[in-house]
N, C-alpha and C positions, 0 to 999 in steps of 0.2 A: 381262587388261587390256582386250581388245574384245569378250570376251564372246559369241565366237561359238562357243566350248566346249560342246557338248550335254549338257543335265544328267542325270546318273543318280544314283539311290540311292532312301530315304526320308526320309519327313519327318515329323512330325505336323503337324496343319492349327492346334494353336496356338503352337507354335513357328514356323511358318511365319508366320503372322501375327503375332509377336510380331517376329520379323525386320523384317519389311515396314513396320511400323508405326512403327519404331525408322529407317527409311532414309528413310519419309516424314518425319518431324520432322527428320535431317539435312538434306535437300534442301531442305526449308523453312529451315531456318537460312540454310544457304549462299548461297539467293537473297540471302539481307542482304549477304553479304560482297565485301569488293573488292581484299582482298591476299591471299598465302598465309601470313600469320600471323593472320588471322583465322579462315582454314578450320581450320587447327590449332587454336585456340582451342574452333572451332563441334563437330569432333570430341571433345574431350575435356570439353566442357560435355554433349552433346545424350546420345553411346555408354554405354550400361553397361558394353559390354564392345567395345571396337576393333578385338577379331578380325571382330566383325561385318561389319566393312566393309574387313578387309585385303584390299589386291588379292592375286586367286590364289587366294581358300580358298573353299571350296564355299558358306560364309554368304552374303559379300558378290554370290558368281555366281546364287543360288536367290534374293536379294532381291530383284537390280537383274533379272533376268529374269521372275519373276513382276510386277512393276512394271510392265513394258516389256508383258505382257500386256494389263493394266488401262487402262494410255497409248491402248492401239491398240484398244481398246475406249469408250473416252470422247477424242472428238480434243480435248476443252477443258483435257486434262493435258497438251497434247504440248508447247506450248512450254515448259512450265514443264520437264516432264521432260528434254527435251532442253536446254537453258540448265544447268541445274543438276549434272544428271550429266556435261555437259560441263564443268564448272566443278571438279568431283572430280578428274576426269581430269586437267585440268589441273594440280591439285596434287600429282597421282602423278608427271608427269613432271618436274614442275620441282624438288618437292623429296623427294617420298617412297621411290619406285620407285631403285633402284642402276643405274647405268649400264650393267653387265651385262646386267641382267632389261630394261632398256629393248628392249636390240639384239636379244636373244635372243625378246622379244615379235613384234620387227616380221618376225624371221626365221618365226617362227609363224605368223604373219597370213600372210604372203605365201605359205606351202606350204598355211594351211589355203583361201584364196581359189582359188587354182591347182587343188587339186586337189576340192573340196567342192563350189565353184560355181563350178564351170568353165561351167557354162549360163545363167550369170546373168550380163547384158551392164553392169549395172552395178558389179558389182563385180570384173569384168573390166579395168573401167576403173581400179579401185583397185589391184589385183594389179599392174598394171603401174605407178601410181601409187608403191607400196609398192617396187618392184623398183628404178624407179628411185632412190628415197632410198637402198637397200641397196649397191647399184651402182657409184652414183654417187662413195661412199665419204664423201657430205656426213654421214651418219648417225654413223659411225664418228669422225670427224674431231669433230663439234659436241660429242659424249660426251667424247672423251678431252681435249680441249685446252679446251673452256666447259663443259659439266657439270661435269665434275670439281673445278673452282672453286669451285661452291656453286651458289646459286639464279641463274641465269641472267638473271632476268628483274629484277634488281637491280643489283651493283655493275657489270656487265661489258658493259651495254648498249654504251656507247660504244665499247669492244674487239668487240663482236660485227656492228654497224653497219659496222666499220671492215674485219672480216671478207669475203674476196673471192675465196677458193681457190677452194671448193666451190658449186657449185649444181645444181638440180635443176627443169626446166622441166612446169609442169601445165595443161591445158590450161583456158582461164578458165569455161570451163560450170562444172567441178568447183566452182566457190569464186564464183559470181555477186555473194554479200555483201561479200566483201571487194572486188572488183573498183568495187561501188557507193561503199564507203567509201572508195575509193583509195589504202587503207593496202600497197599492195604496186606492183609496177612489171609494166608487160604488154609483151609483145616479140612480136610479133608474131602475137598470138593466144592467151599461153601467158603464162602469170604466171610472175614467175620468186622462187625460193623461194633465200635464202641463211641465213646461220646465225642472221641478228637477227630471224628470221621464223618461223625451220622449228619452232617450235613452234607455230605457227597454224597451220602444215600439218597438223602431229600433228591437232590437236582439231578439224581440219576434216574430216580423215579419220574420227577416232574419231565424229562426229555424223553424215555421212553414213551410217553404218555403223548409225549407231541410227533414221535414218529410212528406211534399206532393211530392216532390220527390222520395221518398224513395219508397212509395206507388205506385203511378205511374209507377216508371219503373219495381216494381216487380210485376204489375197487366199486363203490357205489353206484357207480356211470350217473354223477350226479347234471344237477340242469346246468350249472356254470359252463362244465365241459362240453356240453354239448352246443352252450352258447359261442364258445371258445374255438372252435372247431367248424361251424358255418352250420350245426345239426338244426340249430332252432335261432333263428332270427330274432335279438333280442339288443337293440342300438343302444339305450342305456347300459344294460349291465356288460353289456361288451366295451363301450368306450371308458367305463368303471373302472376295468382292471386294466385294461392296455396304458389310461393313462398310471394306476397307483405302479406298472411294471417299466413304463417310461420316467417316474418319478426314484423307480431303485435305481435304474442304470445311471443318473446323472448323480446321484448321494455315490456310486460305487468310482464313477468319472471322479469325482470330485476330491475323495478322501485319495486317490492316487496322484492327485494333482498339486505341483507346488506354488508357492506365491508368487514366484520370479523366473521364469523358464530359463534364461539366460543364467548361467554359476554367476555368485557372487565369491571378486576375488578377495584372497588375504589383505591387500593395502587399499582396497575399498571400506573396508570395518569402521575405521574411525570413523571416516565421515558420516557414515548413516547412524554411529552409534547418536546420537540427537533426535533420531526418530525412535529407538529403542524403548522398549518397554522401561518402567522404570528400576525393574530387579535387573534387566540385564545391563543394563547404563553402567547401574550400579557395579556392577563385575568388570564391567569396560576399563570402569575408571579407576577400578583398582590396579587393571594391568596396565594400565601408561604410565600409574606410578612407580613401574618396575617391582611391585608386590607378585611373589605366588601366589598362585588361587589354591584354597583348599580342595579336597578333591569333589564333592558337590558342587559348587559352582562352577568348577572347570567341566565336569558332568553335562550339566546343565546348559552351559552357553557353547560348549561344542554343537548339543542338541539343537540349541537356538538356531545358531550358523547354520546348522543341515536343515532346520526346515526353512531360512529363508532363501535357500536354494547351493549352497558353499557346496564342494564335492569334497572328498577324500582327501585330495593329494594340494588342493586350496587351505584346506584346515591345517595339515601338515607342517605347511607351511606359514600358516598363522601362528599356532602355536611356538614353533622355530624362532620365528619373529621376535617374538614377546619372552622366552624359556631363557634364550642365547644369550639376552641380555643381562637374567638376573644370577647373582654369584652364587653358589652352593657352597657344601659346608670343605670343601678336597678343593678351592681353588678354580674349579673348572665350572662350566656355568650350570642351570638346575638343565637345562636338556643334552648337554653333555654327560652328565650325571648320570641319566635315565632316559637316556634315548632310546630305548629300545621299548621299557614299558611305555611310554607314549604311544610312539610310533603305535605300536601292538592293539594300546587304550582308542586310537584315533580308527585304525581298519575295524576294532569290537562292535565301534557305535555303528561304523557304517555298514553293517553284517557282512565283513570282508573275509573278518577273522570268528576264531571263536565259533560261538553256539549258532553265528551268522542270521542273529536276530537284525529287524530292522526298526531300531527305537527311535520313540516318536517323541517330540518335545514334551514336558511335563504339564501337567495341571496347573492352577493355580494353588490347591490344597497340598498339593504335593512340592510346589515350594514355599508355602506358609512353615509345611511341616519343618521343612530343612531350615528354617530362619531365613529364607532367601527375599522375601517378601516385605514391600516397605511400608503395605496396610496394614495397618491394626484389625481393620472390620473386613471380611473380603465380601458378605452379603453389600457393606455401601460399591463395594466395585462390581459385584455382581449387577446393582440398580444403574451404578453409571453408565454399563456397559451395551446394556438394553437401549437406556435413553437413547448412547452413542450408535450407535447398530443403528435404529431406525431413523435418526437424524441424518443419518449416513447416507443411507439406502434412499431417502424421499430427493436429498441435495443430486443424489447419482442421476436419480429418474428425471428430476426438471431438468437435468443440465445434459441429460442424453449422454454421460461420461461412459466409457468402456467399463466394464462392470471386470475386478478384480477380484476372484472366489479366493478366500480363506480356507485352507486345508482345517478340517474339523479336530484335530489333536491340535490345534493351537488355542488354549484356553482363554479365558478373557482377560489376564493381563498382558497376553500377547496382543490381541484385539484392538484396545483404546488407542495407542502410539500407532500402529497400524493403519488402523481405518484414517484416524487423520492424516499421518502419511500420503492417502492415496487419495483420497476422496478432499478435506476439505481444503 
């Protein structure tokens, strides 16, 4: 679970890379996501095989730590690496990992800190960090009465907030970012951690532990680096990492990359709407019958439009199109009405305006949630979509086709309409 387990055994160098290769594309996905039924999603779309990356088995320990080599070799992966393996982590504890193995990890950490690096002053500071969560009895107590509920970080907020037994005080060096964002309360120097929290603690712990790491083995003057570097002549393990660092650069190409380089204009929609996924068809079709969209599906297929390449002022204009027509309740049409929150709603998506986020079309889970979604089962669209993928991809290879990369925030009911689109 923190990865500070010493690895032993073998491996072959294309297994190993086939590992590596396979956690890079995960971690690439994950960047996209922003609930834990998307990570679930992003796993059983990107893994051929899931043991890959079970916490606990020697796959997912030999990936994330040869990674964590390459990270602390190139600093221009570290935030990425750190954000995103933090974001795994997270989904371990909230929904994957058993309450058990939770407690029985942090009892781990805490004897392997104690007695491993005992000479290392910062993780001295976590060892006691760790003792007190154990101690405390907040660890025990947050497992058996809000874990064991389900996902914590859903229905039970308001019960967990409201939560006051248990606490555990850290001191605020440990956690500087949260201290900036103010998402926690300081007491005297010492942030104080209770049960609507102590999972920030958890993954505050878990990424310190990846950037003492990081430090660590590039203070080491370990053999990687000196393979890296021309000190030791080593052809395998050198073409090892240059190819898994040629393997980041094109996931990082790629997730910046759209499906249509050329803008797709407002009076183009119709027609392609036939290639459309079947949720957004579905939306299509509501606006040609002069129907408002409620404000999620309008959400939603703006986002569609932008990632199949639409700009700002296309959209604008799309929506115009379709608003202008229909009557509101004053006589004047719905974008006459509210021309301004539009306009304002259409620069938000495209981080023009506002908090100048740049959102990324949805998930599939994420429009099942909304109702948007016309499957009943989405694991059956999950299996179609696989089939479709590599039926796709073998049709591409014989016919020698231009190969079309999919931006990775397009979930798999974007995918199916797609791929045949272009491919078959």
């Amino acid at each position: 679970m923190f990865y500070l387990k010493k690895m032993r055994g073998d491996i072959t160098l294309e297994k190993l890379k086939g590992l590596c290769r396979e956690r890079l594309h995960l971690l690439s996905a994950l960047s996209q996501t922003s609930c834990s039924d998307e990570v679930r999603d992003c796993i059983g779309r990107v893994c051929s095989d899931t043991e890959n990356i079970l916490h606990r088995t020697d796959k997912d320990s030999i990936s994330h730590c040869t990674l964590l080599i390459l990270v602390a070799l190139r600093p221009g992966m570290r935030q990425f690496f750190l954000d995103t393996e933090s974001r795994l982590f997270l989904f371990r504890v909230e929904v994957e990992m058993e309450p058990t193995l939770i407690y029985s990890s942090f009892l781990q950490l805490r004897s392997t800190l104690s007695l491993q690096y005992a000479e290392d002053r910062q993780y001295n500071i976590l060892a006691k960090i760790v003792g007190d969560i154990l101690d405390s009895g907040i660890l025990q107590h947050y497992l058996d009465v809000h874990r064991a509920r389900g996902n914590p970080s859903q229905d039970t907020q308001p019960e967990l907030k409201s939560c006051q037994n248990f606490q555990v005080s850290v001191p605020f060096q440990f956690a500087p970012g949260l201290v900036a964002s103010r998402e926690i309360t300081l007491s005297e120097g010492f942030i104080l951690f209770r049960c609507h929290n102590l999972i920030q603690l958890w993954v505050t712990i878990f990424r310190s532990i990846l950037e003492t790491e990081l430090t660590r083995y590039i203070n080491s003057q370990p053999y990687v680096l000196k393979v890296m570097t021309g000190e030791i002549e080593d052809d395998r393990t050198l073409r090892l990492f240059n190819d898994l660092e040629k393997y980041y650069n094109s996931l990082t190409q790629r997730r910046s990359r759209k499906i249509n380089r050329n803008p797709i204009l407002f009076h183009e929609v119709p027609a392609l709407g036939a290639s459309f996924p079947a949720c957004m068809r579905r939306i299509l079709d509501t606006l040609e019958t002069g129907e408002k969209l409620k404000h999620y599906p309008r959400f939603y297929f703006s986002l569609f439009l932008k990632e199949l390449g639409m700009d700002s002022s296309e959209a604008r204009k799309f929506w115009f199109h379709y608003y202008s027509k229909i009557r509101g309740d004053r006589g004047l049409s719905v974008w006459e009405e509210k021309a301004f929150r539009y306009d304002y709603s259409i620069k938000h998506l495209y981080g023009e305006k506002g908090t100048r986020s740049n959102y990324s079309g949805p998930f599939c889970s994420t429009l099942s949630s909304a109702g948007l979604c016309p499957y009943t089962d989405i694991e059956d669209l999950h299996l179609i979509v696989r089939k479709t993928s590599n039926l796709v991809q073998q049709k591409s290879t014989r016919k020698e086709k231009k190969q079309t990369t999919l931006p990775h925030d397009l979930e798999v009911c974007f995918q199916i309409p797609i791929f045949v689109m272009i491919y078959v």
